[in-house]
N, C-alpha and C positions, 0 to 999 in steps of 0.2 A: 675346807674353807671354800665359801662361792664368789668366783669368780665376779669380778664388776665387769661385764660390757664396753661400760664409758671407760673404760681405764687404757693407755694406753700403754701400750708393750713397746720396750724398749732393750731388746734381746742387747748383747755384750757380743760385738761380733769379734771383739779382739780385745786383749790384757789392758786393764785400767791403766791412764796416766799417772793415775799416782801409785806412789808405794810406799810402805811403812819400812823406816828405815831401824833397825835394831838399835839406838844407840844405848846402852844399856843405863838408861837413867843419867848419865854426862853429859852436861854440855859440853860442845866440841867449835871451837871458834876456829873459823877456817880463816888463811890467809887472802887478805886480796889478792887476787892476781887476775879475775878478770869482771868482766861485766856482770855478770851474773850476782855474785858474791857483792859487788857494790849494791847494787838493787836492791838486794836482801839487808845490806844496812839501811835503805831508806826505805823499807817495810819492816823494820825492829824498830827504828827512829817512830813510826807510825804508831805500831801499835804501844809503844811505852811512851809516849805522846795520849794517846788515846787514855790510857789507863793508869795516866797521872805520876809517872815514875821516872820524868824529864820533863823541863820545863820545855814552854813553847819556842824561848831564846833559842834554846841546844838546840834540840829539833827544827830550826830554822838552821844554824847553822849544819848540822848531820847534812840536811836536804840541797844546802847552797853549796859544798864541800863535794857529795854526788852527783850534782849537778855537772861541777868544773871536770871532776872525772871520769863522768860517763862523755862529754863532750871529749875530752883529752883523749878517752882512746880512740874517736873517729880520727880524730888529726893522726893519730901515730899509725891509723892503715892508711895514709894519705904520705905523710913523713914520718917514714920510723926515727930522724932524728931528733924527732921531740920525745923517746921514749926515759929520756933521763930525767924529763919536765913531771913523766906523768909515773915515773916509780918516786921521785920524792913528793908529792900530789897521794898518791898512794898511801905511803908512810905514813904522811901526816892525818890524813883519813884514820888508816889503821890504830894511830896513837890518841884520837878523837874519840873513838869507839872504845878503844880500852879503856879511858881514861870513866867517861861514859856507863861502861858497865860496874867498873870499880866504884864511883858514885852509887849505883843502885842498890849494886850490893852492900855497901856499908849503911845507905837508908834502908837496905830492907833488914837488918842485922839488929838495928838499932829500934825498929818497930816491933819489937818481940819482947 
C-alpha cells in the first residue's frame, strides 16, 4: 500500500480513552450516586429524544430534573447538609428514568 505524503500521522503515544467494555449483550442500569451517571441520563434522555422513543415534554423534564441535580451536588461540596435534599432529588430522578425506560420498552414490545 502507498503511502499518501499529505497524510498526516498521528502515532498513539499512549492507550486510547476509550474502552470496550464486555457487557455481554445486557443492559446494566447503574445507580445514581454521582455526576457522572446523572449526565449519562441526560445523554439517553438526548439521544431517545433524537430517535423519537420519548416525547419532547419527558425529555424536558429528564433534562430540568438533571439540571436541579447536577446543581444539588455543588451545594452539598459547599453544605453536606443538604445531602438528604439531593438523595431524595436523586430518587426521584432514578424513579423518572425507570419509569421512562419501562415506557420504551412496552412501546418497543408493542411495535413488533
Amino acid at each position: 500500500m502507498k503511502k499518501d505524503d499529505r497524510q498526516l500521522d498521528l502515532p498513539l503515544s499512549e492507550r486510547p480513552k476509550l474502552r470496550v467494555i464486555n457487557g455481554l449483550g445486557q443492559k446494566q442500569h447503574e445507580a445514581l450516586a454521582d455526576r457522572d451517571a446523572v449526565a449519562r441520563v441526560l445523554i439517553e434522555a438526548g439521544a431517545d429524544l433524537l430517535l423519537r422513543r420519548i416525547s419532547p415534554e419527558r425529555a424536558e423534564v429528564i433534562e430540568r430534573d438533571v439540571d436541579e441535580v447536577l446543581s444539588l451536588f455543588d451545594k452539598v461540596d459547599q453544605n453536606p447538609l443538604l445531602m438528604p435534599v439531593l438523595k431524595k432529588k436523586l430518587d426521584a430522578l432514578e424513579q423518572l428514568v425507570r419509569e421512562t425506560r419501562e415506557k420504551k420498552s412496552l412501546r418497543k414490545r408493542r411495535s413488533f
